[in-house]
C-alpha positions in Angstrom: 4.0 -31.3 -20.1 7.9 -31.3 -19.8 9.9 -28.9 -21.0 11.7 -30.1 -24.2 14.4 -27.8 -25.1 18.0 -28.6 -26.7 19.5 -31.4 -26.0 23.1 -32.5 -25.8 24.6 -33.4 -29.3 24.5 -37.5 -29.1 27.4 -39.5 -30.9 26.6 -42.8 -31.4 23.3 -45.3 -31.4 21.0 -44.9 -34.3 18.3 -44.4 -31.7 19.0 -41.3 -30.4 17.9 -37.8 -31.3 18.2 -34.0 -30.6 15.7 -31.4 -30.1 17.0 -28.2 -31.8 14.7 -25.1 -30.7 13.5 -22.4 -32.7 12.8 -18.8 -32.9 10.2 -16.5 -35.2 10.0 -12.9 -35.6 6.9 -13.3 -37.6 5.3 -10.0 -37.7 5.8 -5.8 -36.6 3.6 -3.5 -36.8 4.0 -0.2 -35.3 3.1 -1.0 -32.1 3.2 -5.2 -31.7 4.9 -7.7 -32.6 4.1 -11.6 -33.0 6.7 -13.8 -32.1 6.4 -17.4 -32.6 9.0 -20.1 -31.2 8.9 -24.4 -31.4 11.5 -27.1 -31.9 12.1 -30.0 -35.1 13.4 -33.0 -33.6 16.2 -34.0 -35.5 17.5 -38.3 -36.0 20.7 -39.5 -37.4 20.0 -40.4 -41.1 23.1 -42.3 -42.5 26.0 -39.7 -42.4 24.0 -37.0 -41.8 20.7 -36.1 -39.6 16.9 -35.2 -40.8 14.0 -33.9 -38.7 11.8 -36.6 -37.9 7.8 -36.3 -38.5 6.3 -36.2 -35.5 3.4 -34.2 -36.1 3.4 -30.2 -35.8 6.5 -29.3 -34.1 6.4 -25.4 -35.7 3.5 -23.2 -36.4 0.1 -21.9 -35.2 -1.4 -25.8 -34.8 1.6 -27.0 -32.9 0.4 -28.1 -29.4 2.2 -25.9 -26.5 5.7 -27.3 -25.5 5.6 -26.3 -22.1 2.6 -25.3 -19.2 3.1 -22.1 -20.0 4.9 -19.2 -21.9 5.8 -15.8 -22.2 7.3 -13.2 -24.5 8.6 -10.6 -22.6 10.1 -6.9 -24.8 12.9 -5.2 -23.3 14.3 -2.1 -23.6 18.3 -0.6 -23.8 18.6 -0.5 -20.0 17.2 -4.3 -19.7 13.3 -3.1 -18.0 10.7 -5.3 -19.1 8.0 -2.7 -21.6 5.9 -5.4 -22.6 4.7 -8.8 -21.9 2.3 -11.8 -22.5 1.8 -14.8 -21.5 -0.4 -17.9 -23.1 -0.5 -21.4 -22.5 -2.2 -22.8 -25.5 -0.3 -21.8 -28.1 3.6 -21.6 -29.6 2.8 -17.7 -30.5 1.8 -14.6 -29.2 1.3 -11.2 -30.2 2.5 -8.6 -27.1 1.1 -4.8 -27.7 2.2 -1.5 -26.2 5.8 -1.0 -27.9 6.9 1.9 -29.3 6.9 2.8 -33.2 10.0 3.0 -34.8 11.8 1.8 -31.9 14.8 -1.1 -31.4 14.1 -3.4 -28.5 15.4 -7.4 -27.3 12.6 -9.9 -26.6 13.1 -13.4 -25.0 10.5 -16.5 -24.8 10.2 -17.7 -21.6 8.6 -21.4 -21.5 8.0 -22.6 -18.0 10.0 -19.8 -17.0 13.1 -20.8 -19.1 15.3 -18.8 -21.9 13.7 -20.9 -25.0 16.7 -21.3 -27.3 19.6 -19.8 -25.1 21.2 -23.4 -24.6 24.0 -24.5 -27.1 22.5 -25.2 -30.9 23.3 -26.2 -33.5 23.0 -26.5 -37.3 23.0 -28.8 -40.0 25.6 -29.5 -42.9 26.1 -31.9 -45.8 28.4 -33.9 -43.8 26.0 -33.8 -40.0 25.1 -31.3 -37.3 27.8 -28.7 -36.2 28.1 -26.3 -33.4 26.2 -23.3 -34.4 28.5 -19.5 -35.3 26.2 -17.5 -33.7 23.5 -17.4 -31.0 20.3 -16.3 -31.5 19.7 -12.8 -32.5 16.3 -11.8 -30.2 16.0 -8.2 -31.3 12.9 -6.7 -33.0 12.4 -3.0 -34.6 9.0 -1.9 -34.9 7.6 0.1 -38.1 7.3 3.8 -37.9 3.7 5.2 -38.2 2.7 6.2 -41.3 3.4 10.0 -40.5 6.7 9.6 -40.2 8.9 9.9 -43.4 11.3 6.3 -42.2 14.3 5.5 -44.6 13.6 1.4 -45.2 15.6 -1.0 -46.8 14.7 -4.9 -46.6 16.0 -8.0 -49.1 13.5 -10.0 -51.2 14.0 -13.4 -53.2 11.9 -15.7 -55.1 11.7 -19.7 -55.5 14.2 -20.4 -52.9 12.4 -23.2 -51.2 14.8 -26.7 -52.7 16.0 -27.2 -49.1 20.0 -27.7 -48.0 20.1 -31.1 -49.1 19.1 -30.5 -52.9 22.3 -30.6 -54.0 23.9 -27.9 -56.1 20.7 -26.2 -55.8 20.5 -26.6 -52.3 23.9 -25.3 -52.0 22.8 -22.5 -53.9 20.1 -21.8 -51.3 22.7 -21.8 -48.8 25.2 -19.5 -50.2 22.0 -17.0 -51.0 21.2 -17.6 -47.7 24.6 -16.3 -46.7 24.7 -13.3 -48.7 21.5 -12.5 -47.2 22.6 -12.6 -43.4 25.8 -10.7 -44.1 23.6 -7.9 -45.6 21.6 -8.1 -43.1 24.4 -8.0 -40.6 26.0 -5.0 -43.0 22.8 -2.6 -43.5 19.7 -1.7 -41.7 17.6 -4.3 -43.2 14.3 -3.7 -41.5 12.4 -6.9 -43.0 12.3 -9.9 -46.2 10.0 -10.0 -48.5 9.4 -13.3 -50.2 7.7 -13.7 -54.2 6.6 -17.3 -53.8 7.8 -20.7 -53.9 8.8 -21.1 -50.4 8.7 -24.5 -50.4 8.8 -27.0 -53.1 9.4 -30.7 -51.7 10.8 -32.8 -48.3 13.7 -34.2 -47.3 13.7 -36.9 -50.1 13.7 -34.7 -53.0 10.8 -33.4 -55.2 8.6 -36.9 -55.2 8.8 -36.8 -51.4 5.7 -35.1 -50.0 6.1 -31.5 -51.2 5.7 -29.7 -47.6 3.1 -30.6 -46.4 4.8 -31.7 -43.1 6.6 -30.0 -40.8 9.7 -31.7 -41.2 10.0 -30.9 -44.5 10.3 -27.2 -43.8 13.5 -28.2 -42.0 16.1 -27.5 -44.3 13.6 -25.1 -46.6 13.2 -22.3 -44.8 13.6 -22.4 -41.0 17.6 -24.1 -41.1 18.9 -21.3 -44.2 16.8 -18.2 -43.0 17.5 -19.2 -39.0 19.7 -16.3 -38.5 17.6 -14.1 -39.8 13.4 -15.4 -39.0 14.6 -14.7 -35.3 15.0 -10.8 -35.5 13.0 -10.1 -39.4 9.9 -10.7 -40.3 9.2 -12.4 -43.9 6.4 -11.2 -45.5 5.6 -14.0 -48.2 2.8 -14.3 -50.8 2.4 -17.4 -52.5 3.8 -19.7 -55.7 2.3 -21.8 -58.0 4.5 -24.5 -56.0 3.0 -23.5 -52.7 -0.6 -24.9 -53.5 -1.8 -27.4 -55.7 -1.2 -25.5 -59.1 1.2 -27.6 -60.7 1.3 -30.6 -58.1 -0.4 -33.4 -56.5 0.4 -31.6 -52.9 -1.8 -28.7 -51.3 0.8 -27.0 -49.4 -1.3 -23.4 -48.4 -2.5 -25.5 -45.1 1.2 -25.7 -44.5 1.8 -22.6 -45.2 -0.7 -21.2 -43.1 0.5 -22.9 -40.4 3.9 -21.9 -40.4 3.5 -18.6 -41.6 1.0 -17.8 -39.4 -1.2 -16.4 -41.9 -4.4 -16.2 -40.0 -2.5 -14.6 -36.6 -0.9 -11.9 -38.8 -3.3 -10.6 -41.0 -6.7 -11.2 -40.2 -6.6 -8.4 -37.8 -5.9 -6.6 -40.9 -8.5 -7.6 -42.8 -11.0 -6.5 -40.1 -9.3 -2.8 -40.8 -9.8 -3.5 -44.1 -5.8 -3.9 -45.3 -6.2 -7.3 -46.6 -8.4 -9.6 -48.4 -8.2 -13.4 -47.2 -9.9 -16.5 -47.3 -9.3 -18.2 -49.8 -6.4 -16.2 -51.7 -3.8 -14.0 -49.7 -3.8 -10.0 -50.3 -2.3 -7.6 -47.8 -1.0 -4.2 -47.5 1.6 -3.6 -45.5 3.0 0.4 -44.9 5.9 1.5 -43.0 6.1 5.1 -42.3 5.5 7.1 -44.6 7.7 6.2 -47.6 6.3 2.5 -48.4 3.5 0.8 -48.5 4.0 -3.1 -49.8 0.7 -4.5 -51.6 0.9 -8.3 -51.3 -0.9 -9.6 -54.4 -2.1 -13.6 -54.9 -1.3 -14.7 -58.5 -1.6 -18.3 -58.5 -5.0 -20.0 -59.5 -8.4 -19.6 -57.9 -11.2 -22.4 -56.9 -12.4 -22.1 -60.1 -10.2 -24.1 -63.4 -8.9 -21.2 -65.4 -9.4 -18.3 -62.8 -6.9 -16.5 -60.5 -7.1 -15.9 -57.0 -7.5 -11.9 -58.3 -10.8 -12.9 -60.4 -12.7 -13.5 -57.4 -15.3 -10.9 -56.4 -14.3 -9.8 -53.0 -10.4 -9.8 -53.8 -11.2 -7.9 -57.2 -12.9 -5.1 -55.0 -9.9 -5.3 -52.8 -7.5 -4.2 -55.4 -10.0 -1.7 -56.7 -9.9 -0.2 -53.8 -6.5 0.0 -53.0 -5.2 1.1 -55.9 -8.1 3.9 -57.1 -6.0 6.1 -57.0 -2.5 7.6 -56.3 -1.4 7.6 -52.4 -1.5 10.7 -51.0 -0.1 9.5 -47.1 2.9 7.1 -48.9 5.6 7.7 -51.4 6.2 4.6 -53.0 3.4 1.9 -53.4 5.0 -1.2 -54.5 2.9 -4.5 -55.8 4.5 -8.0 -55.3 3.5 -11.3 -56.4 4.8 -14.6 -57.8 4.0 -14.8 -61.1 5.2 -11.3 -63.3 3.0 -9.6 -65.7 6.1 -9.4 -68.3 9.0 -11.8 -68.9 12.1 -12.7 -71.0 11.7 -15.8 -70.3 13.8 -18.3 -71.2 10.9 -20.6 -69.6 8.1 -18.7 -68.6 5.8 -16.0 -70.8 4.5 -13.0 -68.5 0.9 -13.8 -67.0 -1.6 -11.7 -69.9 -4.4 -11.7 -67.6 -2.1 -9.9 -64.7 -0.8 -7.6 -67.7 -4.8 -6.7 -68.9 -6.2 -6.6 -65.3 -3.6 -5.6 -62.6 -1.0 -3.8 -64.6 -3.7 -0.8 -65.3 -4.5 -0.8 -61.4 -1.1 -0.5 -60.8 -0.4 2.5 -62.7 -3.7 3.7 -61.5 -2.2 3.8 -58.2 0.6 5.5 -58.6 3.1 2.0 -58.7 6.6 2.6 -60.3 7.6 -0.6 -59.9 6.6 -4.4 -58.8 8.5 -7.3 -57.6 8.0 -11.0 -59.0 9.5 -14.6 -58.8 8.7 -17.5 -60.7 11.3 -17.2 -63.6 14.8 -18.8 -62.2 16.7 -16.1 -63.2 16.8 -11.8 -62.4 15.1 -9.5 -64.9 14.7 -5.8 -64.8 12.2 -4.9 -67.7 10.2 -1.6 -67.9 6.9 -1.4 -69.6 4.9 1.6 -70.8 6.7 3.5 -67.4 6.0 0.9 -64.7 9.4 -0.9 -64.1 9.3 -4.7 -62.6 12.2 -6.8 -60.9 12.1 -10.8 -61.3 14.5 -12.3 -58.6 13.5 -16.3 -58.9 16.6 -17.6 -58.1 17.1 -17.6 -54.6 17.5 -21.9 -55.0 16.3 -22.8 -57.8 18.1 -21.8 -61.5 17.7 -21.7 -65.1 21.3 -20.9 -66.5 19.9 -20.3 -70.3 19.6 -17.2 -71.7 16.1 -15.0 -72.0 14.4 -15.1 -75.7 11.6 -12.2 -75.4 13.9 -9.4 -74.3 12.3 -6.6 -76.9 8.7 -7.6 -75.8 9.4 -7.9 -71.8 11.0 -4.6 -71.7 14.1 -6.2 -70.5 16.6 -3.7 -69.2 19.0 -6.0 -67.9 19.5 -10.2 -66.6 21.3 -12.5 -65.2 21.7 -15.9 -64.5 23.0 -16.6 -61.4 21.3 -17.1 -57.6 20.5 -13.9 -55.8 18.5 -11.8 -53.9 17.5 -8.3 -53.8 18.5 -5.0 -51.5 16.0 -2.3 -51.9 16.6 0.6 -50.2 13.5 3.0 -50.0 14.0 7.1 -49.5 11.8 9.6 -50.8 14.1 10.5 -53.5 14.2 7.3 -54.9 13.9 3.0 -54.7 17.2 1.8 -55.2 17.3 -2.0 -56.0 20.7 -4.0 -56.2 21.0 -8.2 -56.8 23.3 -9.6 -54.6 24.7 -13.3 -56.1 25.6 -15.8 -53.5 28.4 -16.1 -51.2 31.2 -18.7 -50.4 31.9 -19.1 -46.7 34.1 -16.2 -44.9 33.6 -14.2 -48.2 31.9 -10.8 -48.6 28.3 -9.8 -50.6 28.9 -8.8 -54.0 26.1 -7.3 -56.2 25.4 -9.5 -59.6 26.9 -8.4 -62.8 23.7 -8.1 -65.3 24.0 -8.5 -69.1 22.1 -5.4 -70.9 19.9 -6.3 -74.1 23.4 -5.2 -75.7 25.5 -7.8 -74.1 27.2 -5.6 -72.1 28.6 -6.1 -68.2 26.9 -3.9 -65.8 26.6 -3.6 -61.9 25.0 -0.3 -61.5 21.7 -0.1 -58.7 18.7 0.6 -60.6 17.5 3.4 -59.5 14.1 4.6 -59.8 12.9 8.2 -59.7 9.3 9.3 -58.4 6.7 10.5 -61.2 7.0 13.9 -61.1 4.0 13.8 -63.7 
């Protein structure tokens, strides 16, 4: 097969097309990493340009682009530490690295740089010149013996895509604020609450992701800058599946998540619980351990994903009991046990079936999505953070304050900074940011109606 890789930037003939490559980080552990790389081929489209569907151009289905590949991990002084090479796939884990160690990585298909060649990106008004080149660097986890400051962003329903409109330009300017933090602190990963992806090119009637092209400007255009050198850890939305719409996007997600490749090795250890339904564990060092937990509905009409048998034992499991080898144990999930609303109510079966696991084991606090705005409630001593508005937003006030708990909201895009030590979680929203301009964190309304942009800051138990 030829190599395909990018393309010069044509200017005229409706005919003619550009193949923009790609670069994923998509998993750490403390030893490996799984690095993932492919291309969307990209048409004009009246004034501006949209990826064309021509099949599975991204993700663990896509057929190989070249005769063969390699990821090779390199260390300060430029010596190749690690390698593999594959010739059926877009992905590959390579083993042997170092824990809590900094390196660079390339992709080498047919014995080319993948993605060193000029890129670009898209805008409202057509393709541009990319600001910045690829950022191939990967930092392994520390081993859970080792007591490892972490900070990492998370946001919720992002997934409108860059040509939504004022929500997409909300995407973008989230987006923004997120690569500048990124650029700013040492954010070590993202952690996503659901609704990655909620329709195409053509708006919300047009397919729902379930191609690759729709993923385009969803997630792998606003996050480019960032998939290359983080990993995402997602868990899924009610608008990932077929909860609430005529689409099943987990296939899609799957795929371009690389769901299987990441964590069925961990469910063979016996850190996850898959198949249907998507439950992980994920530590770093010993200050954090992330439980990923699957809130959406189950193959059976008025059941969750955490009703089933096996995942039910999971969680039991997990959390029977307070951590003894991690400091901070930290459930996320799409849809929050508590809520202000203005839209939602909190999910009553999560608050009578999780919410006691949680506190069981040891949790302080949980991270949610689903409602388009930020919360920060706190409930019989277990404090939770909503941040759904990393694209999409509801600019209406919250009604249920006194029953969710809530400490303090806003209305306004975001994302999250958490910075994890052993004396404390400290959590600060970040609102969007204009080009050129710097992160600020959100000003938050307390129940009173006062201003406030103070980090929450959460204390260990000392109980």
């Amino acid at each position: 097969m030829r190599r395909v890789d990018a393309a010069p930037m044509p200017t005229t003939g409706s005919d003619l097309a550009r193949v923009e490559p790609y670069v994923q980080l998509v998993d750490v552990t403390a030893t490996a990493a799984l690095v993932a790389w492919g291309r969307f081929v990209l048409e004009p489209h009246g004034e501006s340009w949209r990826a064309r569907r021509t099949g599975e151009t991204f993700g663990a289905r896509s057929q190989p682009i070249g005769r063969r590949a390699a990821v090779e991990v390199l260390d300060g002084d430029d010596r190749i530490v690690a390698r593999t090479a594959t010739d059926d796939a877009n992905h590959a884990w390579v083993e042997g690295l170092r824990p809590a160690t900094t390196y660079r990585y390339r992709v080498l298909v047919d014995g080319e740089p993948w993605g060193a060649g000029e890129l670009w990106d898209w805008a409202p008004e057509g393709l541009h010149p990319a600001s910045r080149p690829l950022d191939l660097r990967l930092r392994t986890h520390a081993t859970p013996d080792r007591d490892d400051p972490v900070t990492f962003l998370a946001l919720g329903d992002a997934g409108v895509g860059l040509a939504a409109g004022e929500a997409g330009r909300q995407q973008l300017a989230v987006a923004r604020t997120m690569q500048r933090l990124a650029d700013a602190y040492d954010v070590r990963f993202v952690v996503t609450l659901g609704d990655t992806i909620y329709h195409g090119p053509g708006g919300p009637t047009d397919h729902s992701g379930a191609n690759d092209d729709d993923w385009w400007l969803t997630y792998f255009q606003p996050y480019r800058y960032l998939l290359d050198h983080l990993a995402f850890y997602p868990t899924a939305g009610n608008h990932d599946g077929a909860d609430e719409e005529a689409a099943d996007d987990r296939a899609q997600l799957e795929d371009n998540l690389y769901l299987s490749a990441r964590f069925a090795p961990r469910a063979e250890a016996g850190r996850a619980s898959l198949g249907p339904g998507l439950f992980y564990r994920l530590q770093v060092g010993s200050l954090l351990e992330l439980v990923c937990v699957d809130t959406t509905w189950g193959a059976e009409q008025g059941l969750h994903w955490f009703d089933e048998p096996h995942h039910r034992a999971w969680l039991e499991d997990t959390f029977s009991g307070p951590s003894t080898d991690v400091a901070w144990r930290v459930p996320f999930g799409h849809h929050p046990a508590f809520c202000a609303g203005p839209h939602h109510e909190g999910q009553s079966e999560q608050a009578s079936q999780l919410v006691p696991l949680y506190r069981r084991g040891g949790a302080r606090l949980s991270l949610h999505g689903h409602e388009h705005n930020f919360q920060h409630g706190q409930v019989d001593g277990l404090d939770y953070v909503i941040s759904g508005a990393g694209g999409k937003l509801d600019t209406r006030a919250p009604t249920r304050m006194i029953e969710a708990g809530t400490r303090s909201w806003a209305a306004a895009p975001h994302c999250l900074l958490v910075q994890v030590a052993a004396s404390a979680l400290t959590i600060v929203p970040f609102g969007g940011t204009a080009p050129g301009g710097t992160p600020a964190p959100l000003p938050r309304r307390l129940p009173s109606g006062e201003l406030t942009d103070e980090p929450i800051v959460i204390r260990p138990d000392r109980d």
